[in-house]
BAGU-884353 format. One record per residue (C-alpha): residue in three letters; x, y, z. Coordinates in steps of 0.2 Angstrom, whole numbers, padded with zeros to 4 digits, always signed. Layout:
ALAXYZ;...
***
This chain:
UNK+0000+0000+0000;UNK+0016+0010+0002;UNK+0016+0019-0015;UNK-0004+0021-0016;UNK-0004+0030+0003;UNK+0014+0031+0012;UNK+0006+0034+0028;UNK-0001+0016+0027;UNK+0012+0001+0026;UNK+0003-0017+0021;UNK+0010-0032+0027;UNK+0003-0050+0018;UNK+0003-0065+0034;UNK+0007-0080+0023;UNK+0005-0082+0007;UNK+0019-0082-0008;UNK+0032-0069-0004;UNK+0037-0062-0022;UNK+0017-0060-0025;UNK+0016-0049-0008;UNK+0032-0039-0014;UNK+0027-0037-0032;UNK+0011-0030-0026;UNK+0019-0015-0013;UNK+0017-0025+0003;UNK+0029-0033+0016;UNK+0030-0052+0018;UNK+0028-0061+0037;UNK+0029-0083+0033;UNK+0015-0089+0045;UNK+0015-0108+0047;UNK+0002-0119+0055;UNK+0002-0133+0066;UNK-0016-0141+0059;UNK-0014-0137+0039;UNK-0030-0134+0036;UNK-0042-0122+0031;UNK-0049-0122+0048;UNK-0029-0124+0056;UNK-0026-0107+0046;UNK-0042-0096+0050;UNK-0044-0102+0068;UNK-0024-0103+0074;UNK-0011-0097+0063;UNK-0019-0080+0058;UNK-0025-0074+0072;UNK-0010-0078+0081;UNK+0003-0070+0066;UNK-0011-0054+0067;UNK-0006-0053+0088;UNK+0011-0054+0086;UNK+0013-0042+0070;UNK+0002-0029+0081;UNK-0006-0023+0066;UNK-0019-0006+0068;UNK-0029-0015+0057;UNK-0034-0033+0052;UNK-0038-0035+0031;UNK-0048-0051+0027;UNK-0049-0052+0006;UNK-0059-0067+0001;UNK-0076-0069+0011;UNK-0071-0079+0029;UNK-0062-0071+0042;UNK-0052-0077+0060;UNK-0064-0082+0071;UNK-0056-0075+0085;UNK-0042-0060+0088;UNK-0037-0051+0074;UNK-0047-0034+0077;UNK-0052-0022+0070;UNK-0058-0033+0056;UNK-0062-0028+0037;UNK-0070-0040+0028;UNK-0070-0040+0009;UNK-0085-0049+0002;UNK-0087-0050-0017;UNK-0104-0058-0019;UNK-0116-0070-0008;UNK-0121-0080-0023;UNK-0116-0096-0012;UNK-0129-0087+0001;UNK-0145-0082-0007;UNK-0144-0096-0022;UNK-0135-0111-0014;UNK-0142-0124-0027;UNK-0130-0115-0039;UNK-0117-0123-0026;UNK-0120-0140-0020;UNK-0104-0148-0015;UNK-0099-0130-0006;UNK-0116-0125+0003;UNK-0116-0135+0020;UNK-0120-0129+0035;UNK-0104-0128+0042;UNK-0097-0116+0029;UNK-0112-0105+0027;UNK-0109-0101+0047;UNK-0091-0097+0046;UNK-0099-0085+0031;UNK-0110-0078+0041;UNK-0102-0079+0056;UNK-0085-0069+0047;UNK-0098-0056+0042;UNK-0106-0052+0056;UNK-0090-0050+0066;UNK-0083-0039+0054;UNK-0082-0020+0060;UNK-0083-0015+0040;UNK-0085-0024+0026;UNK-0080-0019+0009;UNK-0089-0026-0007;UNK-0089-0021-0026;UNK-0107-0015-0029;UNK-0120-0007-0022;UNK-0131-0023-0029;UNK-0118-0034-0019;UNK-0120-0022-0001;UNK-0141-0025-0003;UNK-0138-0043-0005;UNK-0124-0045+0010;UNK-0138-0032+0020;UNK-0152-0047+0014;UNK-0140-0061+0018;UNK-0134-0058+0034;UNK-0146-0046+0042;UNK-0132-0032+0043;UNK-0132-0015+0042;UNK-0131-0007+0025;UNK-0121+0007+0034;UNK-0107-0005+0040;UNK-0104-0009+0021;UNK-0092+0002+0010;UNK-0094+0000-0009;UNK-0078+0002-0017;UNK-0078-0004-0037;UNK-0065-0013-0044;UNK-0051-0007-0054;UNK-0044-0011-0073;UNK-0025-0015-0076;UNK-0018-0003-0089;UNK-0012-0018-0097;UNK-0028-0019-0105;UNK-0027-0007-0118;UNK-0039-0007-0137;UNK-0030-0017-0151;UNK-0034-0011-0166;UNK-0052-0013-0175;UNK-0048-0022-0191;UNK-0040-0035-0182;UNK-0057-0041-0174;UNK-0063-0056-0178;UNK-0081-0067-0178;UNK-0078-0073-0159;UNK-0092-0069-0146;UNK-0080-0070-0130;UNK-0084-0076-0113;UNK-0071-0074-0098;UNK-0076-0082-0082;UNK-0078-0098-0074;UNK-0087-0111-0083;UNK-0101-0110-0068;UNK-0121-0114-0069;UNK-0124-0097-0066;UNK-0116-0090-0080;UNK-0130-0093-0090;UNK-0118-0100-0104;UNK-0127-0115-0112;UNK-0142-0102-0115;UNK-0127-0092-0125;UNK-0120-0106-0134;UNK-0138-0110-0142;UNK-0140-0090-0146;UNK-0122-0093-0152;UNK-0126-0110-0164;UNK-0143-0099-0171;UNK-0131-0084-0176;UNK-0118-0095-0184;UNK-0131-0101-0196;UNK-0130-0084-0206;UNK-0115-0080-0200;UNK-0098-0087-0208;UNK-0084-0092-0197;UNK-0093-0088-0179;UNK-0085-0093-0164;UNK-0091-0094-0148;UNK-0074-0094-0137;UNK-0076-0096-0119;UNK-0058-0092-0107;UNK-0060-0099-0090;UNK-0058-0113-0079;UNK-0072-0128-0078;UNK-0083-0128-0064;UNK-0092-0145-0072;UNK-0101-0137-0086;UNK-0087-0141-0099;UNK-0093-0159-0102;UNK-0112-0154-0105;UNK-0108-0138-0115;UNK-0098-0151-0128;UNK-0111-0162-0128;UNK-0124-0147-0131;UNK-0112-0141-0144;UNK-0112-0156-0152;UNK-0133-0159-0152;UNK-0134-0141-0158;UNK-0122-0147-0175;UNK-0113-0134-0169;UNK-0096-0143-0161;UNK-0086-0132-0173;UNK-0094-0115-0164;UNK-0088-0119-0148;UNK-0069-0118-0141;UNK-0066-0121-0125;UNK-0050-0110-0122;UNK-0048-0116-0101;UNK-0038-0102-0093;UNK-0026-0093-0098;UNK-0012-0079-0094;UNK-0017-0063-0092;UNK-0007-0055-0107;UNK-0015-0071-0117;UNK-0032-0062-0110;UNK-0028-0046-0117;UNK-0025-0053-0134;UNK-0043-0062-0133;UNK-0051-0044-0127;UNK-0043-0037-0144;UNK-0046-0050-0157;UNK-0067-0054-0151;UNK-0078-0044-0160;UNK-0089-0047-0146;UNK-0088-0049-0126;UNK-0106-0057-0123;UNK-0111-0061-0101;UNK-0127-0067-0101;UNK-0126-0071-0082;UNK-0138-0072-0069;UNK-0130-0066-0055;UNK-0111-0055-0051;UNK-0105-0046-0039;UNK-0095-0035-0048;UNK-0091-0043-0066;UNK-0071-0037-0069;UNK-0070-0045-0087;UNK-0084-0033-0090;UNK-0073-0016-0088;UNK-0058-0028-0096;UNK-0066-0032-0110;UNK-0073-0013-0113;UNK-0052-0006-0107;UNK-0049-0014-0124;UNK-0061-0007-0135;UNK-0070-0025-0136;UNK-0090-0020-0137;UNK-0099-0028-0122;UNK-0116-0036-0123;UNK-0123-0041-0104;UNK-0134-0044-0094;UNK-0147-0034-0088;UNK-0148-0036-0067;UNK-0136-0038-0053;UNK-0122-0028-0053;UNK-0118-0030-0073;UNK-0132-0013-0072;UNK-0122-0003-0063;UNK-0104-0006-0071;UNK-0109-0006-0090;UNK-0120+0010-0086;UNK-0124+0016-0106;UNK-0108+0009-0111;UNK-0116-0006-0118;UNK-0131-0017-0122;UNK-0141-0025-0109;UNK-0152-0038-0110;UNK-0163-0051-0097;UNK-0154-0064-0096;UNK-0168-0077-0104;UNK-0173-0063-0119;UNK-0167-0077-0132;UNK-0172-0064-0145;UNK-0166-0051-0137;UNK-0148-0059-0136;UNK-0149-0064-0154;UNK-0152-0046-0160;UNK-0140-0038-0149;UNK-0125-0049-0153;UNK-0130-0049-0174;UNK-0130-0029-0171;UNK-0115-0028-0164;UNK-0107-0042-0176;UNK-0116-0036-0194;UNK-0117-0016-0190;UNK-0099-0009-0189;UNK-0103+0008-0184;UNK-0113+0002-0169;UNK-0098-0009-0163;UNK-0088+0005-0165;UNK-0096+0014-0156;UNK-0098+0003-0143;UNK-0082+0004-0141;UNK-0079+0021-0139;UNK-0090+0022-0124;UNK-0083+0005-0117;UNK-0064+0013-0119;UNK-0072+0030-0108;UNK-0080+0021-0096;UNK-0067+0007-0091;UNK-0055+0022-0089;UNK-0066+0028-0073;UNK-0060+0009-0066;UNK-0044+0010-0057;UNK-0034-0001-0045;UNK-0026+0015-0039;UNK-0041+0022-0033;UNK-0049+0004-0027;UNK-0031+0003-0016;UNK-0035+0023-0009;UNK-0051+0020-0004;UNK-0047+0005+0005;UNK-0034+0015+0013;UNK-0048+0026+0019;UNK-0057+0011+0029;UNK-0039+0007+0036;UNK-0035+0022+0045;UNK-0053+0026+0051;UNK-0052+0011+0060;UNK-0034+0012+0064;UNK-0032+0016+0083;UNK-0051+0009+0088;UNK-0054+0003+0103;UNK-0058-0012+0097;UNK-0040-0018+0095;UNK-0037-0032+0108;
***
């Protein structure tokens, strides 16, 4: 945090030491007697946080300490695992839904990435909206708009291959396009969360198995090239919390189609086309629009190129900073 605010020095408990130096923070190696999930949250956190004597206490990623380790800022990206568990079958025991909760309730703030994700935490958890900072998400500047004669017939998706993504509805809208449309590829980048196998075998039923490429996950400088090369960035999801290959995608001039719901309304704003997620027809003449009409796509892209620019990780890191030192000196620290 040292060269965003120098007033407030980070130190990363744990962890992979050159990631935490290449990121501005100071490195503590924490070990852990029980090396488990519940070892680490439970023992070797809260202890490392006691004997660091930090002001303040940054949990990233949902769960927190149990114990110790105060005052406590929770970040939450999304409740999807909370308010749709049947999206999330093999991670929605009781057990862990508790230590969610339990982790949010404790916190003394909580930061999340959209004003849709504060209401859902608020509706989760029963806590109060006013404990909850909003604080977007930023762009690297290594996204940055290719040029627009090297775009290509690829309706992109970047994300998880995950139930709520919505992306075997996309891949039938894709299939229907490709019928008028030569060369079409539908091309989703992420890792499989267990829709892989039935989006193939969809694929295949469709007679469209040369439509779709599954292109796993990939290097962020690989990203970048996909962002430049897809006419197209197309998140028909039904739920995010935030949606950062969104403002990606948009950083490199890519038009966006999304959408219409959760936080995907907020962060496109008027800088691209939203849709409900079922609209089939709607879907299909949104993406041939922005595949067949040059000057709309273009245009698209404009807007997409402004609005991303709003999107920074410098300012995501200085308002954080700002939740740090109000709670810096609290009471509260044990």
């Amino acid at each position: 945090m040292g060269h965003v605010d120098p007033d407030v020095t980070g130190v990363a408990l744990g962890g992979d030491a050159v990631s935490a130096r290449a990121a501005g923070l100071l490195h503590q190696p924490v070990g852990s007697l029980l090396p488990t999930n519940l070892g680490w949250s439970a023992l070797a956190l809260p202890f490392a946080a006691r004997s660091l004597g930090a002001d303040v206490f940054h949990a990233p990623a949902y769960t927190a300490p149990p114990w110790g380790a105060r005052p406590l800022v929770l970040t939450i990206h999304d409740v999807s695992y909370a308010r749709h568990p049947e999206w999330y079958p093999h991670a929605s025991g009781a057990l862990r839904q508790r230590f969610y909760r339990r982790s949010a309730q404790r916190a003394d703030r909580i930061i999340t990435d959209s004003t849709f994700s504060r209401d859902e935490i608020v509706a989760a958890y029963g806590i109060d909206a006013g404990k909850i900072a909003v604080i977007p998400l930023g762009v690297s500047a290594d996204f940055r708009p290719g040029t627009a004669s090297a775009r290509e017939p690829i309706i992109l998706h970047v994300g998880d291959l995950h139930t709520r993504r919505n992306l075997q509805f996309l891949l039938e809208v894709a299939a229907g396009l490709s019928q008028s449309i030569p060369g079409l590829t539908l091309v989703l980048v992420g890792t499989d969360r267990g829709e892989a196998a039935s989006l193939t075998a969809l694929a295949k039923s469709l007679d469209a198995s040369d439509v779709l490429q599954l292109a796993g996950a990939v290097r962020e400088r690989d990203l970048c090239a996909w962002y430049q090369r897809a006419a197209v960035l197309a998140y028909p999801s039904r739920y995010e919390g935030f949606g950062l290959p969104v403002i990606e995608a948009m950083a490199c001039g890519a038009p966006v189609v999304a959408s219409r719901g959760s936080s995907l309304t907020e962060v496109v704003g008027d800088a691209g086309v939203l849709v409900d997620p079922d609209d089939r027809k709607g879907w299909t003449r949104a993406l041939r629009d922005v595949l067949e009409q040059p000057t709309h796509a273009a245009d698209l892209s404009r807007r997409g190129v402004t609005r991303a620019a709003g999107f920074t990780w410098a300012a995501t890191a200085a308002r954080t900073a700002e939740i740090y030192r109000s709670l810096a000196g609290s009471p509260l620290k044990k």
